[in-house]
N, C-alpha and C positions, 0 to 999 in steps of 0.2 A: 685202574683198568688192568684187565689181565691179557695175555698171551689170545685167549680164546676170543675175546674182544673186540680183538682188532679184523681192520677187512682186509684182504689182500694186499692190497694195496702199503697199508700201514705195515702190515707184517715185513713187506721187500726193503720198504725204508728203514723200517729197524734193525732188518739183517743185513743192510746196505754201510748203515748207519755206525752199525759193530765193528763187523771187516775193515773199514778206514780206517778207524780207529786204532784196532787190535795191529795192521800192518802197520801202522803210524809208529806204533809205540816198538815193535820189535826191527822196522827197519830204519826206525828216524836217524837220523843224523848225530851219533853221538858227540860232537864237537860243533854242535849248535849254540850258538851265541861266542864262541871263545873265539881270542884274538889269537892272528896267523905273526907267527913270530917274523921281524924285521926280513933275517935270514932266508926262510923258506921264502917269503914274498919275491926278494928279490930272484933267487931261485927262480920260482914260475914266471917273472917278470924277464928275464935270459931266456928259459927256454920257448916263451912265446916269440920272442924277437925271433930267435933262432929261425923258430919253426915257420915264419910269417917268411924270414928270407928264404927259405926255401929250404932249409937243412933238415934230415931227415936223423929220426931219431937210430936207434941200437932196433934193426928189425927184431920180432918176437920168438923168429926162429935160434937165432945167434944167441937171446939169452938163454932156452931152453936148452941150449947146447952146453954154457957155459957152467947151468947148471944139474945135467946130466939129466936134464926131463927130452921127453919127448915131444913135440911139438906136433899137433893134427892140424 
C-alpha cells in the first residue's frame, strides 16, 4: 500500500504513529532497565523522609547565586 492509498484517517494514524515513536526514541529514558546503585537509593530514600517531614530543600535562587547564573 502506498502513501496515496491511504484515507485520511490512516494517513493521521501513521503520522501519529511516527511522532511517538521518533519522540520515544530521542527522549526515552536513557537508564532504562539499569539498576539505581544501593547509595543513591538510600540518598532519595533521606531526602523523601526529609521532605515528607517538612524540610525544605536549597531554594533555586540560592543555587543560581552560588553559581553565578541568574535566576528568573
Amino acid at each position: 500500500m502506498q502513501v496515496k492509498d491511504l484515507t485520511t484517517e490512516e494517513l493521521k494514524a501513521l503520522i501519529r504513529e511516527t511522532v511517538i515513536e521518533t519522540l520515544g526514541e530521542l527522549l526515552g529514558d536513557p537508564d532504562e532497565g539499569k539498576e539505581i546503585r544501593p547509595e543513591i537509593k538510600q540518598q532519595l530514600f533521606e531526602s523523601r523522609k526529609r521532605r515528607a517531614a517538612g524540610e525544605r530543600g536549597i531554594p533555586a535562587e540560592e543555587v543560581a547565586k552560588r553559581f553565578g547564573l541568574t535566576f528568573s
